[in-house]
C-alpha positions as CSV (number, residue, x, y, z in Angstrom):
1,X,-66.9,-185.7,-16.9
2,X,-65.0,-183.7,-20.1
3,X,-66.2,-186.3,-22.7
4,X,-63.9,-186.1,-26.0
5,X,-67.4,-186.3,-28.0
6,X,-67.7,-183.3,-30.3
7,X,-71.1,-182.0,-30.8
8,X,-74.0,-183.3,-32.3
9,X,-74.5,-182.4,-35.2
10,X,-73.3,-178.6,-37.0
11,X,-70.2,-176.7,-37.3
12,X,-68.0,-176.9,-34.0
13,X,-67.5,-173.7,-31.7
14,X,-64.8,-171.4,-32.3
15,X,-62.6,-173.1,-29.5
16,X,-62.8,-176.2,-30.3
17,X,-61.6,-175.5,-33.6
18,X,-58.9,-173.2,-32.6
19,X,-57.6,-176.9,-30.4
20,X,-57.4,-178.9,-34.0
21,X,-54.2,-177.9,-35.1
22,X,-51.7,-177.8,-31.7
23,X,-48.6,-179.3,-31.3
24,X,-44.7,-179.9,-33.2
25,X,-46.2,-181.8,-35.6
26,X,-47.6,-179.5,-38.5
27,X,-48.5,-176.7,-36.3
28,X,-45.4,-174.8,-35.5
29,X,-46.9,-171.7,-34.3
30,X,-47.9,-173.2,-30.7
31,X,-44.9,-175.8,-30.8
32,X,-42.4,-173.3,-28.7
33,X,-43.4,-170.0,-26.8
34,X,-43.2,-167.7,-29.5
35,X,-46.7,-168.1,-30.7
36,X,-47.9,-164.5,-30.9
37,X,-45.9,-162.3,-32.9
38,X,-45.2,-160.0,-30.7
39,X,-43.4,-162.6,-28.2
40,X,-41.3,-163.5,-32.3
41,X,-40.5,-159.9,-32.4
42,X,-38.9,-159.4,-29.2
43,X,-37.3,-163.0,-29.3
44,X,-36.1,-162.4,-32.9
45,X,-34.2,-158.9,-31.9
46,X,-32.9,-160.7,-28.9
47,X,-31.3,-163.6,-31.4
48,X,-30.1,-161.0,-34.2
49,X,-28.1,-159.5,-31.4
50,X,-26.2,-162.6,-30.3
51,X,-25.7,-163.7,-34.1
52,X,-24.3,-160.2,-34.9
53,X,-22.5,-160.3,-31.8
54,X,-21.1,-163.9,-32.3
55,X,-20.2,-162.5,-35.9
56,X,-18.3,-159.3,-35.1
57,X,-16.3,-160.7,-32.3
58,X,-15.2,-163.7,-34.6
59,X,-14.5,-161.3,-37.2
60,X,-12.5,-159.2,-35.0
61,X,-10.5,-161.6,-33.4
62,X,-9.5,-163.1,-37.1
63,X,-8.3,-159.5,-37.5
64,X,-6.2,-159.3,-35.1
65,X,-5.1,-162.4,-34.1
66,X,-2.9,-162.8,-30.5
67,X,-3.2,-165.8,-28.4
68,X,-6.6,-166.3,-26.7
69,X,-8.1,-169.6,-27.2
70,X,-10.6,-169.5,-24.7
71,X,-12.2,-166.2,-26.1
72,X,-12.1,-167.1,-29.8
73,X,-14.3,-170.3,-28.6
74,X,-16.5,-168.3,-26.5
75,X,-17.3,-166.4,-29.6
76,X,-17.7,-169.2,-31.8
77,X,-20.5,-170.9,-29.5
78,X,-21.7,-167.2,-29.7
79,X,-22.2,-167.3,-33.2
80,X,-23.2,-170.8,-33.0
81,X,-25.9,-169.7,-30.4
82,X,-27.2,-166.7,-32.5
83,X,-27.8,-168.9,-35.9
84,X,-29.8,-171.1,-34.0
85,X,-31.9,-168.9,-33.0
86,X,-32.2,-166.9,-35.9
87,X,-33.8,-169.8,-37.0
88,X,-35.9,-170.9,-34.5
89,X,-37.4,-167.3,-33.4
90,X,-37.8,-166.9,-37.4
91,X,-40.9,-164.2,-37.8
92,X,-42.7,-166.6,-39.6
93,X,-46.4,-167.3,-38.3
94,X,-47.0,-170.7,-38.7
95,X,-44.1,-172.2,-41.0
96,X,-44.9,-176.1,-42.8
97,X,-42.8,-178.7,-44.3
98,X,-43.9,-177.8,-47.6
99,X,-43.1,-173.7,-47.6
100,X,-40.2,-174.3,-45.7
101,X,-39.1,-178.0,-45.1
102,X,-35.2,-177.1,-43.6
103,X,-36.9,-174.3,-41.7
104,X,-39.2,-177.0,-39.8
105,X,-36.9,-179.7,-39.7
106,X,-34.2,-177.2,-37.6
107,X,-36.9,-176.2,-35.3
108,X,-38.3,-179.9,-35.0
109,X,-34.7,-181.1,-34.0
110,X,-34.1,-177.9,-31.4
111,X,-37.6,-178.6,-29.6
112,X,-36.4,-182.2,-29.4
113,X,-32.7,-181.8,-28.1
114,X,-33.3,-178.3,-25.8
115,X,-36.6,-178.5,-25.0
116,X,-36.0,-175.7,-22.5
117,X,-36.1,-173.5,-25.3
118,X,-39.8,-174.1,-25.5
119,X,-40.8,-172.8,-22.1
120,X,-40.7,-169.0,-20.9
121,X,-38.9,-170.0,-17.6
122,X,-36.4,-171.8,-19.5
123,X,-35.9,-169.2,-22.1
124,X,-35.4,-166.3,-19.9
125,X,-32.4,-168.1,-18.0
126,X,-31.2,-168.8,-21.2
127,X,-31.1,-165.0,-22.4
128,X,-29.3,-163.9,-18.7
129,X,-26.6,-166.7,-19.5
130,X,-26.1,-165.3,-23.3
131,X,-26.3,-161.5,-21.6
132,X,-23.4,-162.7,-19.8
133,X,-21.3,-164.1,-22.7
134,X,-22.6,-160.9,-24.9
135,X,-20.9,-158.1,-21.9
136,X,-17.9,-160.3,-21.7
137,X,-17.6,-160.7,-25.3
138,X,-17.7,-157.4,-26.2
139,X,-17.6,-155.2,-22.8
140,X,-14.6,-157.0,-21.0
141,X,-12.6,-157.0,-24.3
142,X,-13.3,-153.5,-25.0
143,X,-14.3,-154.4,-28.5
144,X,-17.4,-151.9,-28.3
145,X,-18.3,-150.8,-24.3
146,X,-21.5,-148.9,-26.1
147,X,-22.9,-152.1,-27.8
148,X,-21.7,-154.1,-25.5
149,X,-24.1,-152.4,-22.3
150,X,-27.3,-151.7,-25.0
151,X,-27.3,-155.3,-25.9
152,X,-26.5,-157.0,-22.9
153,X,-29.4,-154.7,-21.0
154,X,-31.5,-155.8,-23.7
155,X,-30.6,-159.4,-23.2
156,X,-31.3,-159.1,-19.1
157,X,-34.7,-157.5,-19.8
158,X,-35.9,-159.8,-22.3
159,X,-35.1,-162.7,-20.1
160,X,-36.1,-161.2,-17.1
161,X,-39.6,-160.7,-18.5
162,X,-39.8,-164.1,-20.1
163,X,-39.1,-165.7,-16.3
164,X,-42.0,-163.4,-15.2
165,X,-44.1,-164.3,-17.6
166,X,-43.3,-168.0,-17.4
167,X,-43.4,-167.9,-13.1
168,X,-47.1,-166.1,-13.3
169,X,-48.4,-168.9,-15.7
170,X,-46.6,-171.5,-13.2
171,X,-48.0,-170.1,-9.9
172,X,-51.6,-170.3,-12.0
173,X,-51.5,-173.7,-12.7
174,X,-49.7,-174.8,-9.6
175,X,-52.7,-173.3,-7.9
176,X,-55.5,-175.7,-9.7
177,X,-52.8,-178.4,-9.0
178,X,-52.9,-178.5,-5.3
179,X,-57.2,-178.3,-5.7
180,X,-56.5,-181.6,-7.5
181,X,-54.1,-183.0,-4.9
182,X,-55.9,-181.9,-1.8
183,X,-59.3,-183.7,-3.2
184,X,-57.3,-186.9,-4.3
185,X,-55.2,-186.9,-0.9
186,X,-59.1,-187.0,1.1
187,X,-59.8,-189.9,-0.8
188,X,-62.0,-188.0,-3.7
189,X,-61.6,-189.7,-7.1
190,X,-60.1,-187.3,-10.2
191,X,-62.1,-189.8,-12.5
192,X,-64.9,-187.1,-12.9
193,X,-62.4,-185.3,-14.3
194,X,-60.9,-187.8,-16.8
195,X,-62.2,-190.9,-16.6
196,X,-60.4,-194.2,-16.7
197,X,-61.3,-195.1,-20.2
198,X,-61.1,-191.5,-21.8
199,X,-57.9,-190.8,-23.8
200,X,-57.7,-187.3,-22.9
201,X,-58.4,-183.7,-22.7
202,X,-58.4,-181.4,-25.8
203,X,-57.7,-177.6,-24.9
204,X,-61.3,-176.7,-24.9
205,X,-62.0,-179.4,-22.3
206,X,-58.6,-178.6,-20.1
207,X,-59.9,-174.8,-19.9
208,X,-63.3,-176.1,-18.5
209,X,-61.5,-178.5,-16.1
210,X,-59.4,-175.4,-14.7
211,X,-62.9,-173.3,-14.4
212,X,-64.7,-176.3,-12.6
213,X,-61.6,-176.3,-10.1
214,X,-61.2,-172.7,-9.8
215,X,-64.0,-170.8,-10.6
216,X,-62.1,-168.3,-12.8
217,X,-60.5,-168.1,-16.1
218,X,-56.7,-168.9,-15.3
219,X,-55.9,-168.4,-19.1
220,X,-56.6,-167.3,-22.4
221,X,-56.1,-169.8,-25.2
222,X,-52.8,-168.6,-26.1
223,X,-51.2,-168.9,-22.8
224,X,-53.3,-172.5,-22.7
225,X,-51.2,-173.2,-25.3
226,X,-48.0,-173.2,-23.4
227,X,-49.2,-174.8,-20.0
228,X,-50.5,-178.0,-22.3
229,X,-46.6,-177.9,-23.9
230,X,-45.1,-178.0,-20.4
231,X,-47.5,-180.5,-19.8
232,X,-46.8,-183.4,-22.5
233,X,-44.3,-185.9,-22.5
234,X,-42.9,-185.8,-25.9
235,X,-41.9,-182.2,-27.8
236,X,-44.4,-183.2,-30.8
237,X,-47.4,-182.2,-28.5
238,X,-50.8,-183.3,-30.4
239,X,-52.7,-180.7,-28.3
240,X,-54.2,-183.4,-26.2
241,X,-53.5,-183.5,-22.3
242,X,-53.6,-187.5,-22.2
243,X,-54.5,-189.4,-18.9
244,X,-50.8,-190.3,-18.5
245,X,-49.7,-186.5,-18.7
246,X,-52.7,-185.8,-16.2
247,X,-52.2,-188.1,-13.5
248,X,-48.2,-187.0,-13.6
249,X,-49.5,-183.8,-13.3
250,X,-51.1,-184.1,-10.2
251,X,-48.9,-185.4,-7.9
252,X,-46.8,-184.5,-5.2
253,X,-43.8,-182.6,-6.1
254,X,-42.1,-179.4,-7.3
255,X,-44.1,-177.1,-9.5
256,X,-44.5,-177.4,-12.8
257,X,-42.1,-174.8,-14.7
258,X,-43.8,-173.2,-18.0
């Protein structure tokens, strides 16, 4: 059983203090996918282009102005689109309501209302729908044919990696997932696992459970991160895979998209 005891007595490992501080709440910097800053860098460019796409196309069609509705909406959810994201895929490591209380409070309300934005599956469709609006903002209107193929391959690359990366982490933890379901459905008990009156699993104790079920290391910490966001019920996740979220978990259905 994965006891939530900490240890008797001295400083706690390593892991277990890198668990403390997950979740929405205070710990922004494993709240959506875009933990590492490499993952902020390539999400950030991939924002900037939309907002300065959204921007010049708005600009243009103020400019020179001719019926067209449709397009000069399109444009504004454009821009609308790329400020969001500015501000959610913000290069900052780990941003707090006292440095930067509107900063948090954005990203707070955006995990809440489009969670998708928060898993790599879900963010990778999202960038091949905005490469779509980018080529037909700019390419089909023959505003700028150059910018509008750089960006929009950019766009399709970026979001073609982020389903990768999101479909590999999925097939991983889909794969401890049906160890779980094919012990439960032969009448084995899960409560060695988590037992009845235990709250839950920190991320220390969720990467042990996937190495008891496994036998191998399915993830490093960082990408532990992410499977334990898809996991919870609520954006505001405390780090802490509860018995609720667990139980869900492993049952019969679709697999779980991260």
């Amino acid at each position: 059983m994965f006891t939530t005891e900490g240890n008797s007595g001295g400083a706690p490992p390593p892991d277990a203090m890198d668990s403390q501080n997950l979740g929405l709440v205070g710990g922004q910097g494993v709240a959506g996918i875009a933990k590492t800053m490499k993952w902020k860098l390539f999400f950030f460019i991939g924002s900037l282009i939309v907002l300065v796409t959204g921007l010049s196309c708005t600009l243009f069609w103020i400019l020179h102005v001719q019926w067209a509705p449709a397009q000069f909406m399109t444009t504004l959810f454009l821009l609308l689109f790329g400020v969001l994201m500015v501000v959610l895929d913000f290069p900052i490591p780990n941003p707090t309501q006292r440095d930067w209380p509107t900063l948090v409070s954005i990203r707070d309300h955006c995990y809440k209302f489009v969670l998708f934005m928060t898993r790599f599956m879900g963010r990778g469709m999202w960038y091949l729908f905005l490469a779509t609006m980018v080529f037909a903002a700019l390419w089909d209107t023959n505003i700028s044919w150059f910018f509008g193929g750089l960006f929009t391959l950019y766009l399709v690359v970026l979001g073609a990696v982020a389903l990768w990366k999101g479909w590999l982490i999925s097939v991983q933890l889909d794969k401890a997932r049906n160890i779980l379901l094919r012990e439960k459905e032969t009448g084995g008990s899960l409560d060695h696992y988590i037992a009845p009156t235990q709250a839950g699993l920190n991320k220390v104790q969720f990467k042990a459970l996937l190495k008891t079920v496994t036998n191998e290391e399915m993830f490093s910490f960082d990408d532990l991160d992410y499977v334990m966001n898809a996991l919870s019920f609520v954006p505001s996740s405390d780090g802490i895979v509860s018995r609720e979220e667990f139980n869900y978990w492993v049952t019969p259905g679709l697999m779980l998209m991260v």
